[in-house]
Every structure is written in structure tokens, then in C-alpha cells.
Backbone as JSON Lines, residues from 0, in Angstrom:
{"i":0,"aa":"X","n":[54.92,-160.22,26.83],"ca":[54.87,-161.52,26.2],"c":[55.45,-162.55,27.16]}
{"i":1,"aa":"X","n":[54.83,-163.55,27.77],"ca":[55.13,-164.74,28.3],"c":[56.54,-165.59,27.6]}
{"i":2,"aa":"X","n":[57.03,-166.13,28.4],"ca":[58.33,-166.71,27.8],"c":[58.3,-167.86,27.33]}
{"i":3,"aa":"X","n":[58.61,-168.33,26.12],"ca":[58.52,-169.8,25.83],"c":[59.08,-170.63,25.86]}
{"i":4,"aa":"X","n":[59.25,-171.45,26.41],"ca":[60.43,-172.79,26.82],"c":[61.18,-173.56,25.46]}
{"i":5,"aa":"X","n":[62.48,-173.28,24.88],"ca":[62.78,-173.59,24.23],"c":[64.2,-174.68,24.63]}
{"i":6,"aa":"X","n":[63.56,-175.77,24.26],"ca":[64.75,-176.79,25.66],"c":[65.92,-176.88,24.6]}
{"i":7,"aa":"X","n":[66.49,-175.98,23.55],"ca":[67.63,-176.55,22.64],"c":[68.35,-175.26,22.79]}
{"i":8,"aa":"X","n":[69.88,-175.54,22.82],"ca":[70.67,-174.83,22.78],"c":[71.14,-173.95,21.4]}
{"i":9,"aa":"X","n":[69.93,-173.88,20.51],"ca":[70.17,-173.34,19.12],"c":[68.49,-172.67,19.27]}
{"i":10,"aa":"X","n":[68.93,-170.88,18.79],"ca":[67.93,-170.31,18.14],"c":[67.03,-170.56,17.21]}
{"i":11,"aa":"X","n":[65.95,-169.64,17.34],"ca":[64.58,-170.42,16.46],"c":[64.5,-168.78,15.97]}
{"i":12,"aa":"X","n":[64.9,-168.71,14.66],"ca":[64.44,-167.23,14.06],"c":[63.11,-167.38,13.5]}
{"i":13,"aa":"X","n":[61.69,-166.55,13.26],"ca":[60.62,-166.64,12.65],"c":[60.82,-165.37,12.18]}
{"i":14,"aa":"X","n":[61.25,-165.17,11.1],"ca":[61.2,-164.14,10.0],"c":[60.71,-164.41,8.6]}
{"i":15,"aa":"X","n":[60.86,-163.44,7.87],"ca":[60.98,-163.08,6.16],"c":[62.16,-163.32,5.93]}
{"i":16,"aa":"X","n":[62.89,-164.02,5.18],"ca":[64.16,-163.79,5.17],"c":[64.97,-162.0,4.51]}
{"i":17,"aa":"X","n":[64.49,-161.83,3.98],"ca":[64.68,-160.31,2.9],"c":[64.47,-159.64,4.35]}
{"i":18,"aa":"X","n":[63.37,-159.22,4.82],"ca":[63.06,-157.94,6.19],"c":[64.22,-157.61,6.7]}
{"i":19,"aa":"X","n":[65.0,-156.31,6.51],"ca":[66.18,-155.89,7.27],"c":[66.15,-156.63,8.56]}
{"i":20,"aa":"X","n":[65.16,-156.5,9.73],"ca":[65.8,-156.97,10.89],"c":[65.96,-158.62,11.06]}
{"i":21,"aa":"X","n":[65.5,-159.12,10.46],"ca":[65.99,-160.53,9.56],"c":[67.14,-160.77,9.56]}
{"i":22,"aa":"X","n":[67.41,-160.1,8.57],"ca":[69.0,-159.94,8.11],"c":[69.75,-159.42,9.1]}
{"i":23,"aa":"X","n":[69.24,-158.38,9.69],"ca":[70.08,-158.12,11.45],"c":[70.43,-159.23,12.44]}
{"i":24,"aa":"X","n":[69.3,-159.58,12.74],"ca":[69.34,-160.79,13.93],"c":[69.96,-162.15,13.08]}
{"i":25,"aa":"X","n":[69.75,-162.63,12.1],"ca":[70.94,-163.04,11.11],"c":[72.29,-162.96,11.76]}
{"i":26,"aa":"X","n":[72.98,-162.12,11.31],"ca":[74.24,-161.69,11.41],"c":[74.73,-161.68,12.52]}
{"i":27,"aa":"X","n":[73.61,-160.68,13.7],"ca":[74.52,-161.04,14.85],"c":[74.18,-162.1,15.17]}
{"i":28,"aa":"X","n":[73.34,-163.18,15.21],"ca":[73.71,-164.58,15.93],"c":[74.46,-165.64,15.0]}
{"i":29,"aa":"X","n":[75.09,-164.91,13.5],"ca":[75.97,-166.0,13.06],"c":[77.47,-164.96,13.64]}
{"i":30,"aa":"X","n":[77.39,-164.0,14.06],"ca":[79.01,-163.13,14.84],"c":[79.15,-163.67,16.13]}
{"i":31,"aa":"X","n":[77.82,-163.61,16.69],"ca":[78.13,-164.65,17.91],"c":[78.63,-165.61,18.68]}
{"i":32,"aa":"X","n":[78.09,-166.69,17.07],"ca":[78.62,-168.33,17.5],"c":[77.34,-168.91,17.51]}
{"i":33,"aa":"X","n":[76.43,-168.57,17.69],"ca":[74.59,-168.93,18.12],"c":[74.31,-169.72,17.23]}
{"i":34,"aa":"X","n":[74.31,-171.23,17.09],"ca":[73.19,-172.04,16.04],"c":[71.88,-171.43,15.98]}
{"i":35,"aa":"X","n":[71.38,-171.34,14.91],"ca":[69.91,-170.63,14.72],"c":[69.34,-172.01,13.43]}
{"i":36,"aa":"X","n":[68.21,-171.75,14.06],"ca":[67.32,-172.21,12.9],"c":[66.22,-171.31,12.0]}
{"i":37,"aa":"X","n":[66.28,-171.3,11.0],"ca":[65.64,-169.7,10.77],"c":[64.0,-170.17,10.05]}
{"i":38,"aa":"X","n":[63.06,-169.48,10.23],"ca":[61.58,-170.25,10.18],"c":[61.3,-169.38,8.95]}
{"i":39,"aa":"X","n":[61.17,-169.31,7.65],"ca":[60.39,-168.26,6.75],"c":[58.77,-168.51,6.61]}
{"i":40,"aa":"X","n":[58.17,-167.75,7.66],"ca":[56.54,-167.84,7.42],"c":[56.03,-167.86,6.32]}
{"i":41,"aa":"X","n":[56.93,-167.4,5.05],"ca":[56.46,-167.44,4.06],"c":[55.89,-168.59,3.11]}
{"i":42,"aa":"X","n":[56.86,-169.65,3.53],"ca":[57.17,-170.55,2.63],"c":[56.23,-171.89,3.92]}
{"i":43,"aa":"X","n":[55.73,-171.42,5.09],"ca":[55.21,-172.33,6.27],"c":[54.08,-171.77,6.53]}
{"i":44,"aa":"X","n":[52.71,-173.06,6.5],"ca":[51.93,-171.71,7.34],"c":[51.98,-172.37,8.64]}
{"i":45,"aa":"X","n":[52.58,-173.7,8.93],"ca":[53.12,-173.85,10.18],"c":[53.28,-173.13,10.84]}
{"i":46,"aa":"X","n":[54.65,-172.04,10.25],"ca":[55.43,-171.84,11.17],"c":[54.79,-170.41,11.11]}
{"i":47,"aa":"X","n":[53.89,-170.26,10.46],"ca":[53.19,-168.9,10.6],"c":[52.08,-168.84,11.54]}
{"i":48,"aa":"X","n":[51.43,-170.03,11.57],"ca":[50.39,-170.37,12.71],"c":[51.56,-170.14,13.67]}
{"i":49,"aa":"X","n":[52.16,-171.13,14.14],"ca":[52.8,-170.81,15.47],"c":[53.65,-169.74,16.07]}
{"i":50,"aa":"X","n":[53.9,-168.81,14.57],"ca":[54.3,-167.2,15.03],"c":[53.0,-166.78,15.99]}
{"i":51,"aa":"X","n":[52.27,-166.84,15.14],"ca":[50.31,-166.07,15.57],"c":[49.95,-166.34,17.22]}
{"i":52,"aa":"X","n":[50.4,-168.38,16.86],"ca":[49.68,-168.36,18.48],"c":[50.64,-167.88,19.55]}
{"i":53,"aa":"X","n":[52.4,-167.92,19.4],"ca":[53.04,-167.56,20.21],"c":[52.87,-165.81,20.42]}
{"i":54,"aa":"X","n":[52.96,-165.21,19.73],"ca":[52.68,-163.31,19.51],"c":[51.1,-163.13,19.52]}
{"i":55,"aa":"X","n":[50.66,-163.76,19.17],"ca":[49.19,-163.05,18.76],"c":[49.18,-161.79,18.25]}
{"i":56,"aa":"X","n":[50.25,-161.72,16.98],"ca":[49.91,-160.64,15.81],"c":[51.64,-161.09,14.76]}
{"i":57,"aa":"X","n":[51.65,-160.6,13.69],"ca":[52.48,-161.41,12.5],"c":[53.6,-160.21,12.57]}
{"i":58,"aa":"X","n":[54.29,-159.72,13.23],"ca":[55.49,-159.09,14.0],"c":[56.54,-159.82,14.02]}
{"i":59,"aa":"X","n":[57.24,-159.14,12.98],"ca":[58.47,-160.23,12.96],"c":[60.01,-159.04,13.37]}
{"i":60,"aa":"X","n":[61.21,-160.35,13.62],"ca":[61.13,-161.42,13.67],"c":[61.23,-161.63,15.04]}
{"i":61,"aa":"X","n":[60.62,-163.03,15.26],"ca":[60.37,-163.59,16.63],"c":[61.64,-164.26,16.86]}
{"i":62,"aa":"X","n":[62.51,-164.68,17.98],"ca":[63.66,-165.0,17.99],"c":[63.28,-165.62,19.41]}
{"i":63,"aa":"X","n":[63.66,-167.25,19.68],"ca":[63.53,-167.31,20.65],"c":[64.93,-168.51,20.95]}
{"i":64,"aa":"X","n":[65.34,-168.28,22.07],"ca":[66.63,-168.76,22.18],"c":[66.83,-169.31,24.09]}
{"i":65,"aa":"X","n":[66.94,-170.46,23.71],"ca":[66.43,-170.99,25.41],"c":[65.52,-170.77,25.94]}
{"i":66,"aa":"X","n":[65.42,-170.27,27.05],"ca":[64.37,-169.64,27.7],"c":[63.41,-168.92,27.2]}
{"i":67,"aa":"X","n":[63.81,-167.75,26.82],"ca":[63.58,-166.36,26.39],"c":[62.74,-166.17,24.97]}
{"i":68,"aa":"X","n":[62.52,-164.99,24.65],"ca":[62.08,-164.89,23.29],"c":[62.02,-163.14,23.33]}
{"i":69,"aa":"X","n":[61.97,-162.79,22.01],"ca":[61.73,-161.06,21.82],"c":[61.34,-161.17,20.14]}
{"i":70,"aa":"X","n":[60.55,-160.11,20.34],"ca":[59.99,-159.69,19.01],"c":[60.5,-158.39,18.68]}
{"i":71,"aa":"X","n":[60.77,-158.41,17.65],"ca":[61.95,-157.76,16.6],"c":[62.73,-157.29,16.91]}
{"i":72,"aa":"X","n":[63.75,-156.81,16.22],"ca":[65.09,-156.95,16.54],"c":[65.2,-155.23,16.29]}
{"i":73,"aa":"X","n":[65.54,-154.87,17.0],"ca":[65.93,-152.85,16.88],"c":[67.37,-153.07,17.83]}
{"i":74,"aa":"X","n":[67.51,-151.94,18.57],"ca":[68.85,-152.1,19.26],"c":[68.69,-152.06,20.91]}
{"i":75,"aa":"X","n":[67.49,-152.32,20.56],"ca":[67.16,-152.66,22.71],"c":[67.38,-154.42,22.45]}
{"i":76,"aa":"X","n":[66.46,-154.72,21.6],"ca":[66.31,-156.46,21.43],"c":[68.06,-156.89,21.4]}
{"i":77,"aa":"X","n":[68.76,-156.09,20.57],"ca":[69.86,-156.77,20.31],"c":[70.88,-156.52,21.5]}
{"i":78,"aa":"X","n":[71.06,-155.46,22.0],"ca":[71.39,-155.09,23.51],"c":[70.85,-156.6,24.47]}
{"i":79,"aa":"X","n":[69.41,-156.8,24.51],"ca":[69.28,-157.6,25.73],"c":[69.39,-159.12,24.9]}
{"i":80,"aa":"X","n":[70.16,-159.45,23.93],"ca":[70.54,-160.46,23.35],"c":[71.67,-160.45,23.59]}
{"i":81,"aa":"X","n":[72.46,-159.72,23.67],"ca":[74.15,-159.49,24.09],"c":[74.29,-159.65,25.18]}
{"i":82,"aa":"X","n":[73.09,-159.18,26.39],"ca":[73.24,-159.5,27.96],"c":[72.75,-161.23,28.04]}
{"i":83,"aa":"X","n":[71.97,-161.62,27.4],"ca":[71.83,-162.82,27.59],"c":[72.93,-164.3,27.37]}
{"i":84,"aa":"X","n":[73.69,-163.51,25.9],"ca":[74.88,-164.76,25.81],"c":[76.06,-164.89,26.98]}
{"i":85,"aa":"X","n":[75.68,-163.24,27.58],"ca":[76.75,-163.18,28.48],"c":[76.95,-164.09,29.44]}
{"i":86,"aa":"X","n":[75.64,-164.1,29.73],"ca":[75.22,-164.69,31.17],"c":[74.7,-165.83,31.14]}
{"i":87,"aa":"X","n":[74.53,-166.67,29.47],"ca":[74.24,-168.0,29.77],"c":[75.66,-168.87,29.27]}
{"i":88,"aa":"X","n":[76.28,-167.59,29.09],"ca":[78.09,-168.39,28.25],"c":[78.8,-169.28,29.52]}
């Protein structure tokens, strides 16, 4: 997946809110310190179109934070989310 330029210093969650890894990537970027903005496709089809065109498939959650972005959250995503605050702190 190509990286998407996100010029704000606050996360862009595109989840379900309920979906466990939701609620994962949740938590650790409010343990963090991480402003997030959290997108529920549900309630957007905005923000559901622009899940689609950024992924090209409805794989959640999309998390994109500066630079970067990763689709869903397991414990590699959250690992290379932990190397990233490191190194942009």
C-alpha cells in the first residue's frame, strides 16, 4: 500500500467503532498521547468511499498518522506503531 500524506499531527482512525481492533488501536493511541480522529464508515459513506479509494477493499481499521498508514491493527501493526512514535517523538 502506497503511503498517504497526512500533513496533521493527529491520527485519522477509519473503523467500526465496536470491531475489537478498533477498540485496540483506540486504546493504544489514547496510552500513547496520539490525538486521533476516529472515522465510523458506518455512519459516512464519505468516509467509506475514501476508505475504498485509499485500500481498495473495506479492511478495517485504516489508521493513518503523518506520513504513514497500516491496515489493521494485529501485533505487527501495533509493534511498527510503537517504532514510529519513537522516532517521530
Amino acid at each position: 500500500m502506497k503511503s498517504i500524506q497526512n500533513d496533521s499531527s493527529k491520527a485519522v482512525l477509519y473503523c467500526i467503532p465496536t470491531h475489537p481492533a478498533a477498540v485496540e488501536a483506540r486504546e493504544f493511541f489514547k496510552k500513547s498521547g496520539v490525538a486521533f480522529e476516529e472515522r465510523d464508515v458506518t455512519k459516512s459513506a464519505l468516509w467509506a468511499e475514501e476508505l475504498m479509494r485509499k485500500t481498495g477493499q473495506n479492511s478495517l481499521p485504516l489508521v493513518e498518522y503523518r506520513d504513514k498508514n497500516r491496515l489493521g491493527f494485529d501485533a505487527s501493526a501495533k509493534e511498527f506503531w510503537k517504532a514510529e512514535l519513537k522516532t517521530k517523538a
